[in-house]
C-alpha positions in Angstrom: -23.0 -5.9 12.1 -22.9 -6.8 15.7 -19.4 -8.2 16.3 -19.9 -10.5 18.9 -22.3 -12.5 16.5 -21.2 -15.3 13.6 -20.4 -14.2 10.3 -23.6 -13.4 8.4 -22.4 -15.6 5.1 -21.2 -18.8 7.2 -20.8 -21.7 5.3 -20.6 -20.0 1.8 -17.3 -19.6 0.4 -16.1 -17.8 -2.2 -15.0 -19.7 -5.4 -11.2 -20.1 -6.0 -11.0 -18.2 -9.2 -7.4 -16.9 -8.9 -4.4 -18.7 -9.3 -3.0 -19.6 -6.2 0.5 -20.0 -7.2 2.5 -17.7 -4.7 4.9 -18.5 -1.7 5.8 -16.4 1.6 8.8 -15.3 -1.0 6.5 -14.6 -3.6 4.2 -12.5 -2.2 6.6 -10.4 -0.1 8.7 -9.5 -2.8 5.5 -8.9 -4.8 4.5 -6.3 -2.1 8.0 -4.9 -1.9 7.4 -3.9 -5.5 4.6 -2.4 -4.8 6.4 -0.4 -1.8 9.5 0.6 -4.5 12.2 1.2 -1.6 14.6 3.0 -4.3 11.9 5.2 -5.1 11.2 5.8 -1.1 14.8 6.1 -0.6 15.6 8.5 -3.5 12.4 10.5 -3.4 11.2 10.5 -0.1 14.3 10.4 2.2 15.0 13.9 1.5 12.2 15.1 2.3 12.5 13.8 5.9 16.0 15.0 6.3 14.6 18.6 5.1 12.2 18.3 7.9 14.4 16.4 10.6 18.0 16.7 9.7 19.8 14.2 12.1 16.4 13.0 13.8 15.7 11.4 10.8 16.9 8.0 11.2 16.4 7.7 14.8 13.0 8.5 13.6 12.7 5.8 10.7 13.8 3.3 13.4 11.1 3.5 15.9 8.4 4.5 13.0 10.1 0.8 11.9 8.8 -0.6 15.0 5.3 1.1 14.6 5.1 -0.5 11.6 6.2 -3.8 12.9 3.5 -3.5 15.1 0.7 -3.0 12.3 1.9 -5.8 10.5 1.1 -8.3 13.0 -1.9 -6.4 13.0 -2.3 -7.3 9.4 -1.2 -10.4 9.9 -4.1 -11.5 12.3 -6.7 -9.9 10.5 -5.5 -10.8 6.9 -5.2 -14.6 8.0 -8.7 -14.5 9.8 -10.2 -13.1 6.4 -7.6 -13.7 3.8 -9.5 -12.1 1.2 -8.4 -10.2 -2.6 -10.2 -7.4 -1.1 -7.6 -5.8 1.5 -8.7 -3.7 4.2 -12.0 -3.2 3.2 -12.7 -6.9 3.9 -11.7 -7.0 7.1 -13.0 -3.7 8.1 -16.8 -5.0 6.2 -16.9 -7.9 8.3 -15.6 -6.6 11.6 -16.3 -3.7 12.1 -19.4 -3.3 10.0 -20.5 -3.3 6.1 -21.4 0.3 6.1 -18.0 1.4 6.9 -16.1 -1.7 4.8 -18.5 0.2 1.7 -16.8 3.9 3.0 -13.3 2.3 2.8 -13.8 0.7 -0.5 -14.7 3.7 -2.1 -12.1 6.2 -0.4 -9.4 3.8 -1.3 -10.3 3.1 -4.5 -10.4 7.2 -5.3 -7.3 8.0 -3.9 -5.3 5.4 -4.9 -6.2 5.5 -8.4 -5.4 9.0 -8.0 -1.8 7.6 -6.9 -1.3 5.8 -9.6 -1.1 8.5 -11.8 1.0 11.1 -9.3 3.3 8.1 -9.4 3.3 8.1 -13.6 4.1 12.3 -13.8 6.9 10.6 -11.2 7.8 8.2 -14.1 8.1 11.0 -16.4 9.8 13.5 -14.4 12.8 10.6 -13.7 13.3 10.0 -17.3 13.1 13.8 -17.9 16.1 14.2 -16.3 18.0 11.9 -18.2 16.0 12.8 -21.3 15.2 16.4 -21.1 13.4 16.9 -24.8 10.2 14.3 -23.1 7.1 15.1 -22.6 6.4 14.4 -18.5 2.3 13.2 -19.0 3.3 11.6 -22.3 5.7 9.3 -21.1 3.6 9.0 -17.6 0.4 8.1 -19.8 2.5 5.2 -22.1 4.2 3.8 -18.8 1.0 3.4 -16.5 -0.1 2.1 -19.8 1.9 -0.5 -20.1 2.0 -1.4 -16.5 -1.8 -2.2 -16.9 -1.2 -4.7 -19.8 1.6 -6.4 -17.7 -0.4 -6.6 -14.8 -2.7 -9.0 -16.5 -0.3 -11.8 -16.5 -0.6 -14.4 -15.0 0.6 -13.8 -11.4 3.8 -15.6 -11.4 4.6 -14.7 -14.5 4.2 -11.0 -12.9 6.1 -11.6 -10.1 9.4 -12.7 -11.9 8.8 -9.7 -13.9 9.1 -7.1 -11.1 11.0 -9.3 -9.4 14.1 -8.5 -12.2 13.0 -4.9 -11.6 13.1 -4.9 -7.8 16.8 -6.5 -8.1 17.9 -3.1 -9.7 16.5 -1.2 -7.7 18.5 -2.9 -4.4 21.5 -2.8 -6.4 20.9 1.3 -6.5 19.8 1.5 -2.9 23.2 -1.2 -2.2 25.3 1.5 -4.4 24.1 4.3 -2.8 24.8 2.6 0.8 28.3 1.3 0.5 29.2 4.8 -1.8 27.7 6.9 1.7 29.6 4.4 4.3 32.9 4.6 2.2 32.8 8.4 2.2 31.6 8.8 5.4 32.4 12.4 6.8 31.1 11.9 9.5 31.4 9.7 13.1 28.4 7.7 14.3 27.4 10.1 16.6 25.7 12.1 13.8 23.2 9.5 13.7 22.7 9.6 17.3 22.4 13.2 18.0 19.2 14.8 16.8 19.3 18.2 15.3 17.0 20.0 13.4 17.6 22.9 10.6 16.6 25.7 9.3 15.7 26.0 5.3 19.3 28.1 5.0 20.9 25.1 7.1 21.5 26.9 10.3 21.0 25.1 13.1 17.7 24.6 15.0 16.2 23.4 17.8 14.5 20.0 17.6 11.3 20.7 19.0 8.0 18.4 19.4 6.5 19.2 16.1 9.4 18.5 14.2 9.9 15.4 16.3 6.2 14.5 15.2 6.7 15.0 11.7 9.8 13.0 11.6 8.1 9.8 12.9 4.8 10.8 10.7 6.9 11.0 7.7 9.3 8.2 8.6 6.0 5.7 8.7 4.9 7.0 5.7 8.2 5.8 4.2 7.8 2.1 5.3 3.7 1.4 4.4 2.7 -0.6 1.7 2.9 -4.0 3.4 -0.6 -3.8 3.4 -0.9 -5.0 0.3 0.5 -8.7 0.9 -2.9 -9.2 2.1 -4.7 -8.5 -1.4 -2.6 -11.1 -2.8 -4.1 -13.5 -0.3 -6.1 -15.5 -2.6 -3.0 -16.2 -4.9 -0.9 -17.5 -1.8 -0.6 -20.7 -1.0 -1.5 -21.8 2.7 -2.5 -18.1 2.9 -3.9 -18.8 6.6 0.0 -19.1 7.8 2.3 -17.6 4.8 0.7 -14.2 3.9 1.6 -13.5 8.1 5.4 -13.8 7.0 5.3 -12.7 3.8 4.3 -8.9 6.0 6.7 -10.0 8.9 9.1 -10.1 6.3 7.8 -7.0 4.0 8.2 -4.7 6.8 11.7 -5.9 7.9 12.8 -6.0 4.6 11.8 -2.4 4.2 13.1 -1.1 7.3 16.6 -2.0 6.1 16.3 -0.8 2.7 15.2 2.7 3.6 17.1 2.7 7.1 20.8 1.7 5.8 20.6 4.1 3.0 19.1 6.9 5.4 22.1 6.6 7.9 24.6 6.2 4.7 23.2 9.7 3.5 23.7 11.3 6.6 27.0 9.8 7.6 28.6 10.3 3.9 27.2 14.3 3.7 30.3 16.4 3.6 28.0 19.2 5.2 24.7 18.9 6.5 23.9 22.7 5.7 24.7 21.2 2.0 22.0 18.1 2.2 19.5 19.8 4.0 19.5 23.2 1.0 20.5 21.4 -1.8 17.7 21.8 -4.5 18.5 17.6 -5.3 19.8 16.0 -2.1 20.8 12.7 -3.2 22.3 14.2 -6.4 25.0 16.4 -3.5 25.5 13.3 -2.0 26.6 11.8 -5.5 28.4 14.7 -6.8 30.8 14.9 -3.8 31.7 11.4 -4.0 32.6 11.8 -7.1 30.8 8.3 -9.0 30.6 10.5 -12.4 28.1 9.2 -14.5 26.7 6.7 -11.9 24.3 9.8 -11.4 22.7 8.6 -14.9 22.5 4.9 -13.7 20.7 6.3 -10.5 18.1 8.5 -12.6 17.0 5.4 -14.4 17.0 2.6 -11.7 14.7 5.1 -10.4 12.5 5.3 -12.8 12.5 1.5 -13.7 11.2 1.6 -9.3 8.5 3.7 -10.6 7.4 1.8 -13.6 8.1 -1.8 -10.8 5.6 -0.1 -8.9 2.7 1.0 -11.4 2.8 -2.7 -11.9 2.6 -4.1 -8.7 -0.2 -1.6 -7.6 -2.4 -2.3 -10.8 -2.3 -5.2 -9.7 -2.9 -4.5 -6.2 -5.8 -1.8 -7.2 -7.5 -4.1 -9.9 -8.1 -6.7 -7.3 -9.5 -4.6 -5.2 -12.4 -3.3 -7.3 -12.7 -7.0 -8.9 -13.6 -8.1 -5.2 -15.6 -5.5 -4.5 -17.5 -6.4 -7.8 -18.0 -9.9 -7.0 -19.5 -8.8 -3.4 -22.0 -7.2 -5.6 -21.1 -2.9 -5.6 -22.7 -2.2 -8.5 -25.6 -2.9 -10.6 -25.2 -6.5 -12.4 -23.9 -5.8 -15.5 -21.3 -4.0 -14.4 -20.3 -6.1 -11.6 -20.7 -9.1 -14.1 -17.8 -7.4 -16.4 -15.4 -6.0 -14.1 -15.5 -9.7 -11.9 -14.1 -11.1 -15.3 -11.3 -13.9 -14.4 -9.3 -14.7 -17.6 -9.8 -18.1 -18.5 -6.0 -18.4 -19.3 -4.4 -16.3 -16.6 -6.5 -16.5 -13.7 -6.0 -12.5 -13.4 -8.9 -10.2 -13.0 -7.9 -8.6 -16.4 -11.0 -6.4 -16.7 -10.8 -4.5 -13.9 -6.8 -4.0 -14.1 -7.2 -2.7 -17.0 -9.9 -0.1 -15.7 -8.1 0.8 -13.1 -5.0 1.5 -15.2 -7.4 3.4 -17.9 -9.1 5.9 -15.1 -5.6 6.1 -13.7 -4.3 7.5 -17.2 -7.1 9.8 -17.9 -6.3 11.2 -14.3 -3.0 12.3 -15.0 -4.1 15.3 -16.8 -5.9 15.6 -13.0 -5.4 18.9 -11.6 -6.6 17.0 -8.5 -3.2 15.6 -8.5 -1.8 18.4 -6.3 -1.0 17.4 -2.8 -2.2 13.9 -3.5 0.5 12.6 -1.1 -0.1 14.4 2.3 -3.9 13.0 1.4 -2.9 9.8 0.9 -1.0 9.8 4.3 -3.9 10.9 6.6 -6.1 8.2 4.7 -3.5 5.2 5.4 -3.6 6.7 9.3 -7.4 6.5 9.2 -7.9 3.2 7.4 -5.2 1.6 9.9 -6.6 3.0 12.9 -9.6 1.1 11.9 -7.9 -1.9 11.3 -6.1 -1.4 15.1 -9.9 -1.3 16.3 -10.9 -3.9 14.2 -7.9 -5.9 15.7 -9.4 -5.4 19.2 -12.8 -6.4 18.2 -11.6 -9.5 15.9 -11.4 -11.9 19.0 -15.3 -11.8 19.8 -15.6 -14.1 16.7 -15.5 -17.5 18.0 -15.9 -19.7 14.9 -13.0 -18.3 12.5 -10.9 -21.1 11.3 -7.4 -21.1 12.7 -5.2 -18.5 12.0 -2.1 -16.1 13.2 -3.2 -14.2 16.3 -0.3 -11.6 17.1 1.7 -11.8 20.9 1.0 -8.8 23.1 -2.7 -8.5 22.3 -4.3 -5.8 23.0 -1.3 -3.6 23.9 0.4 -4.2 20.5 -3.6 -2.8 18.5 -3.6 -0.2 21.6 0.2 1.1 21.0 0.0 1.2 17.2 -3.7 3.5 17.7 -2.0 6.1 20.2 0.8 6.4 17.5 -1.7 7.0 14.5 -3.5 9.7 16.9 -0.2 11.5 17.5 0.9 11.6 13.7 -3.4 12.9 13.0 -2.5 15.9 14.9 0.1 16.9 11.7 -2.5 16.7 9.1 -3.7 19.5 7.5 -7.6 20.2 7.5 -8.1 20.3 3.9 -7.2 16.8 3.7 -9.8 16.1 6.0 -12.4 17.7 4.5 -11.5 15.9 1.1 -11.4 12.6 3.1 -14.7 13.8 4.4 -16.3 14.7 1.2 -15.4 11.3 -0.2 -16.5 9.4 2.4 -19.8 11.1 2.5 -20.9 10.8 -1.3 -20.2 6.7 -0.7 -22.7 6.8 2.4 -25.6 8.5 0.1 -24.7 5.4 -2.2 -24.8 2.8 0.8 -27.8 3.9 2.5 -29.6 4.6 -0.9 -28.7 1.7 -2.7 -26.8 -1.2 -0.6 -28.5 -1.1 2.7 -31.9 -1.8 1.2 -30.9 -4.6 -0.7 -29.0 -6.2 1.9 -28.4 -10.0 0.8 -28.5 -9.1 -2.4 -25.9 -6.3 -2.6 -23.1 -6.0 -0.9 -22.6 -9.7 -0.1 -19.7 -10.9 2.0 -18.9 -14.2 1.7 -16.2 -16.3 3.9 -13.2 -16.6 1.9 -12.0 -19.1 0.0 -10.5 -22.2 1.9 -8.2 -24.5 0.8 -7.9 -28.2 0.2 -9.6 -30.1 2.6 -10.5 -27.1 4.2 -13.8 -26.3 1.9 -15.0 -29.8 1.9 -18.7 -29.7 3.4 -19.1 -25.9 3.3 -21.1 -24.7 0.2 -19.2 -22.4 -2.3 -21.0 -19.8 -4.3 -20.4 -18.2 -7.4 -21.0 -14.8 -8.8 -23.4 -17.1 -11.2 -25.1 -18.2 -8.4 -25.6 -15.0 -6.9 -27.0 -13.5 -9.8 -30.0 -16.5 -9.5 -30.6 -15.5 -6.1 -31.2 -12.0 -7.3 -33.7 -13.2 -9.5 -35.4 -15.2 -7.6 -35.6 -12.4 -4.8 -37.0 -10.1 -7.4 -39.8 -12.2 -8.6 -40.6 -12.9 -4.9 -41.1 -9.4 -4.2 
């Protein structure tokens, strides 16, 4: 689609068929869920400080501001097209519909895939509380029920994760004030990088490990993507789903930067941290909390099962929206665009997502999921970054955030992604690749020739006043156009 031109589907609105119930509060905390900072900071941290010893919060600070950066990036895009859809959507209508289709489908595979590394996840936490259970069996019954809760009716699945997200800030609090209190450390350790070897010598802090740091550190703050799938749901979505990521991000930064610096300030040795088979556990064990270790073990795991939740519901919409634009054949699109009458959730295809995500967890396909998931979050957001330099051109979009510093802030953010590309590995790519290309036989096969009738972008759903004298469309109506096109032919 030529950019500079109007939106092919002007004047034809979606129909509100969510439940548009959410706040700025709301949907952030909703999208923190879905980001699980316990599970970032109990997981993940380690890893970076294996790979960056003291760089590492230096680095989590400036990948902070990168990722400040692509949430106003978010925030200008997601308000100009605040569709359930998520990137995709904006990508479809900015950049083109051939490779909105090729983002669908890669982030539809590979976070489904996700979904089920993060159940083994589930079931390796409570493992280690409960060593006699079964990892994929307890996975498999938790992604379970995450799907059934994630039909709820939205606020009613909000306050539910939102009683889960308070335990997990009371561990990541814990974990904090227990690090600051036994602090072995000065300041200064926070301020002078130094990298180490896997014995804990030592090393120097060269670019690569530099790279990695800030590569990992981003990969520790995204997620805040995902207030923008929830866009539909949010009241005033035009202004509030801009701060609900404002405040996602920040909100983030702290909860995975405090507890980094604790770690690394309350370490009696460094060479301990950075070889110990269970990092956070060391840091635990020589504060001596005693069984707060058990606490710790579960509040992760109740992170986890928060965050099966959250992205169910982040995933489902995504595939009912790309339904209701028409993917598939009809009757398939006609089931998984379900809305249920009573909860205004897109139950069918929640519960789809959730049932491929169980039968993946038997997945061998599962292995190195996460270093593929990071290069496709720094190829789907260096599209958005071009998409947020092209989004201008469109002169008739109703009004909406536009971000300060534009284009340096797009511009910035790209040159960052580029730098952290160069740490990928190749298979990845050629995975990426592989998926990408088996959607483009599908687009050019079966979408493309039955553009208008397939693959159908419509402006999204305004509010109030807003939609008065534009003409909304239906799924229903769609489907009569279909027919009508088929007997003209």
């Amino acid at each position: 689609m030529d950019s500079s031109s109007k939106l092919p589907t002007e004047g034809q609105h979606y129909a509100q068929q969510l439940d548009r119930s959410l706040g700025t509060f709301g949907n952030a905390t909703l999208t923190l869920s879905a980001m699980s900072p316990a599970t970032t900071v109990f997981v993940y941290v380690p890893v970076i400080y294996f790979v960056a010893g003291t760089w590492s919060f230096l680095a989590t600070v400036i990948a902070g501001v990168v990722a400040l950066g692509m949430a106003v990036v978010y925030a200008e895009l997601g308000t100009a097209f605040p569709v359930a859809g998520g990137e995709y959507s904006m990508i479809a209508r900015i950049l083109g519909p051939g490779t909105g289709f090729l983002v669908f489908v890669v982030q539809l595979v590979i976070y489904v895939l996700l979904l089920a590394v993060y159940a083994v996840g589930a079931g390796q936490q409570l493992q280690a509380v409960w060593p006699s259970l079964d990892v994929r069996f307890v996975g498999l019954v938790a992604l379970a029920i995450a799907g059934c809760l994630s039909v709820l009716n939205i606020k009613v699945g909000w306050a539910v994760t939102l009683v889960m997200l308070v335990l997990e800030l009371v561990a990541v609090g814990t974990l904090s004030v227990l690090g600051v209190v036994h602090a072995h450390a000065p300041v200064e350790r926070l301020l002078t990088p130094h990298a180490f070897a896997p014995d804990g010598s030592v090393g120097p802090l060269t670019w690569s490990i530099i790279l990695m740091g800030l590569t990992l550190g981003f990969f520790n703050l995204t997620g805040f993507n995902c207030a923008v799938v929830f866009s539909e749901e949010t009241r005033e979505a035009r202004r509030k789903v801009a701060r609900a990521l404002v405040i996602a991000v920040v909100a983030v930064l702290v909860l995975v930067g405090v507890p980094t610096a604790a770690g690394l300030l309350g370490a009696p040795s460094m060479k301990g941290l950075i070889t110990s088979a269970s990092p956070m556990n060391y840091l635990l064990e020589s504060y001596s909390v005693g069984r707060l270790a058990t606490f710790i073990d579960l509040a992760i795991f109740v992170a986890i099962f928060n965050a099966l939740i959250a992205n169910v519901m982040i995933f489902g919409r995504v595939l009912w929206s790309g339904s209701r634009d028409r993917v598939l054949p009809d009757p398939l699109n006609r089931w998984l665009d379900s809305v249920h009458p009573k909860s205004k959730t897109p139950w069918v295809a929640s519960l789809v997502i959730a049932a491929i995500g169980c039968a993946c967890i038997f997945s061998s396909a599962l292995t190195g999921l996460v270093t593929l998931s990071g290069l496709v979050t720094i190829v789907f957001m260096s599209l958005m970054c071009i998409a947020a330099l092209r989004v201008r051109r469109f002169r008739d979009l109703p009004e909406h955030y536009l971000m300060p510093l534009w284009p340096i802030i797009p511009v910035a953010v790209l040159v960052a992604f580029i730098l952290m590309a160069t740490g990928q590995t190749a298979h990845d790519l050629y995975v990426t690749l592989g998926i990408a290309a088996v959607a483009l036989v599908y687009y050019l096969a079966y979408l493309r020739p039955r553009a208008g009738r397939r693959w159908v972008l419509l402006s999204a759903v305004e509010e109030g006043a807003a939609q008065e004298g534009s003409s909304v469309r239906s799924d229903q109506t769609l489907v009569q156009d279909e027919i009508q096109g088929t007997v003209n032919l």
